[in-house]
N, C-alpha and C positions, 0 to 999 in steps of 0.2 A: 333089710337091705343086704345084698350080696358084700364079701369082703371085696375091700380092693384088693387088685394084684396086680395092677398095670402102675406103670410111669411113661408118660410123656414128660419130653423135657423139651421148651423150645428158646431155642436160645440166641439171640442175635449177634451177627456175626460183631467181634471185637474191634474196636479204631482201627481204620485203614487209612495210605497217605491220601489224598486229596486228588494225586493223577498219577498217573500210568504209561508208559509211551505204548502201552496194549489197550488202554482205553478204562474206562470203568470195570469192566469184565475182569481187570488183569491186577486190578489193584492189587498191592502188599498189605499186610498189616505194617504199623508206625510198632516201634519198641515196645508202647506203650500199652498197642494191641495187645501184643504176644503175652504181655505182662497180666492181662484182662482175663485172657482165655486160660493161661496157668493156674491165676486166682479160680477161675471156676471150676477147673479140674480137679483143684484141691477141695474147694466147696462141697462138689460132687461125693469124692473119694470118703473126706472126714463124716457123709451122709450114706456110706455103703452102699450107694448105689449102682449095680453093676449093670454097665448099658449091654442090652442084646443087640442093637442095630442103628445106622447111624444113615441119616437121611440129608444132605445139604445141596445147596445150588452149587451149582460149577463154578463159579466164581471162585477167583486167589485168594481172597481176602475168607471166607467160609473153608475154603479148605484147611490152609493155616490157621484158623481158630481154630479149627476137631485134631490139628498137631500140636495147637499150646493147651488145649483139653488134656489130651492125654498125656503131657507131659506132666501136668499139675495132679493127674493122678497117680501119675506111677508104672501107668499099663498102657500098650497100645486098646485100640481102641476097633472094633469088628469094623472089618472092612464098609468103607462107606458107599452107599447109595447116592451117586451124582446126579441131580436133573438139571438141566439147564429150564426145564419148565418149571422149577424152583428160584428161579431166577428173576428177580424182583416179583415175585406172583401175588396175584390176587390170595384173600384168604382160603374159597372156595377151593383153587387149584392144589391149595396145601392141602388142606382137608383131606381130598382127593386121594393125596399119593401115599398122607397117614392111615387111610383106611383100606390104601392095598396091603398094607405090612401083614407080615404073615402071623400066625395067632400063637406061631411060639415065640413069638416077641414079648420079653416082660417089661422092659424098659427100653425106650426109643429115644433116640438123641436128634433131635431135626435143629440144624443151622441154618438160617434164614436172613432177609432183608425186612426192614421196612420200608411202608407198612403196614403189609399185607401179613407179616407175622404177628406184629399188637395189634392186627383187627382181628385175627382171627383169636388169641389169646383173649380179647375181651367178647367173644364172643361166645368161647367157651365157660367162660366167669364174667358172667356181668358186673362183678364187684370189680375189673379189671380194667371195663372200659373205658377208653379214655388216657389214660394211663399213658400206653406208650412205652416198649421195651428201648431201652437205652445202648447205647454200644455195647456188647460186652455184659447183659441184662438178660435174666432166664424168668420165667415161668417156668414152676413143676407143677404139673397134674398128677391127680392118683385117679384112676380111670377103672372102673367097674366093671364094665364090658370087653368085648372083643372089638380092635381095633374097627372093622367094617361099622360098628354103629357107633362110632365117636360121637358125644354130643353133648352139648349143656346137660343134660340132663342125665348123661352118666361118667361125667368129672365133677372133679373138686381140686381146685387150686388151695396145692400144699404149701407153694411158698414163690412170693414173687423178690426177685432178687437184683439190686447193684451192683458192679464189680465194687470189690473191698468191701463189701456191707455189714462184713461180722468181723 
């Protein structure tokens, strides 16, 4: 078996309020968000993980998670990839726009909704399915291949994660 050398990290976006006078699109994170996404940056940081590319829906609420990310780690964070076609998506579509990442990506940060994010995480780890990433909840993969052939069969879920879980 080839070593690993990739990380995917997918990680759902942290508690948001409830409404927006912009609509769901516009949401904020709640304090408690911000609180979530710091804890995982820290997570991240104390796991030396250093992200090469950061992939999230345009959405307010995913934006401000990958700002209380890197605040929780110490560092800004490489400039992010927005799609709005990240934007509540199917799992497929995510797939998609992980397998355009370019091949000097070693570790990939995608912020997402559900849930089309826990479908696609368990469909990468069948051990996952079902599951259901939580507010504020990551899946790490260590991934074997080149992003273009992403698949069950060349990940392995390193570690599936709570906010506050350690």
């Amino acid at each position: 078996m080839p070593a690993l050398n990739r990380h995917l990290i997918l990680l759902r976006h942290a508690a948001a309020k409830d409404d927006s006078p912009e609509g769901d699109h516009g949401r904020p994170l709640k304090s408690k968000g911000l609180a979530q996404a710091r804890d995982v940056g820290e997570w991240l940081a104390r796991r030396e993980l250093s992200i090469d590319a950061v992939l999230l829906s345009s959405s307010r609420r995913t934006r401000e998670t990958a700002q209380g990310v890197a605040e929780g780690m110490g560092r800004a964070l490489p400039r992010a990839q927005e799609s709005r076609a990240m934007y509540l998506a199917e799992p497929a579509a995510i797939l998609t726009l992980i397998r355009r990442s370019s091949p000097a990506v070693g570790c990939l940060l995608v912020i997402g909704h559900n849930p089309g994010l826990s479908l696609l995480a368990g469909q990468l780890a069948p051990s996952a399915s079902g599951r259901g990433l939580v507010k504020g909840g990551l899946a790490l993969f260590e991934v074997e291949t080149g992003w273009e052939a992403l698949g069950p069969a060349s990940s392995r879920l390193a570690a599936w994660r709570e906010p506050y879980a350690d």
